[in-house]
N, C-alpha and C positions, 0 to 999 in steps of 0.2 A: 560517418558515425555521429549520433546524437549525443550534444553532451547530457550527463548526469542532469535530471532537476533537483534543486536542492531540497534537502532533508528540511520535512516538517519541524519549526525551533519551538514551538510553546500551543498550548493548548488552544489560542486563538487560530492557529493556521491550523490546526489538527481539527477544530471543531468545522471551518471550512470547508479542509479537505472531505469529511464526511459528508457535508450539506453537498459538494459538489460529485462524491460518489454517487451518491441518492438520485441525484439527478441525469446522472449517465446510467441509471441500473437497464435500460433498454436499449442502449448502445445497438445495431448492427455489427457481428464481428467483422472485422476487415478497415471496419473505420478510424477515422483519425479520435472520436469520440471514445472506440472502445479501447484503441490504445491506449491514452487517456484513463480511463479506467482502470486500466491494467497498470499502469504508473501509481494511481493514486492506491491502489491494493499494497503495491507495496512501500511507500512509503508510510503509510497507517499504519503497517506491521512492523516497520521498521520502527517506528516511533512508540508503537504500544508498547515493544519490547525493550528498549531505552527506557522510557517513565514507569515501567512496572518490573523490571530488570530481570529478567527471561532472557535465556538465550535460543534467539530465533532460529537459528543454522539447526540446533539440537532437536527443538521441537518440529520442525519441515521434517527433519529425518524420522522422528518418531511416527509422524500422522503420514511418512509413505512407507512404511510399515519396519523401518531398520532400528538399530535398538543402538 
């Protein structure tokens, strides 16, 4: 098993992380890049929801259609 990557800490890695989504948005699925991808999705979610204070678990449930 892979460990955890750490949680985006401040606006400089978050601004990063976004530069480096951008840049994987053509990934191949299967790859080590779109993995990657799929890491950085949620660690931006994870983060947007911390700095803007949402709770993410609630809002996933709402946008798959549960209440």
């Amino acid at each position: 098993m892979l460990p955890e990557p750490p949680a985006l800490r401040d606006e400089s890695a978050y601004a990063a992380a976004l530069d480096e989504l951008d840049d994987l948005m053509l990934a191949l699925p299967g790859t080590p890049a779109s993995r990657r991808f799929d890491e950085l999705v949620v660690l931006i979610e994870e983060y947007e929801a911390r700095r803007d204070g949402y709770d993410l678990a609630r809002m996933r449930q709402m946008l798959a259609g549960g209440s």
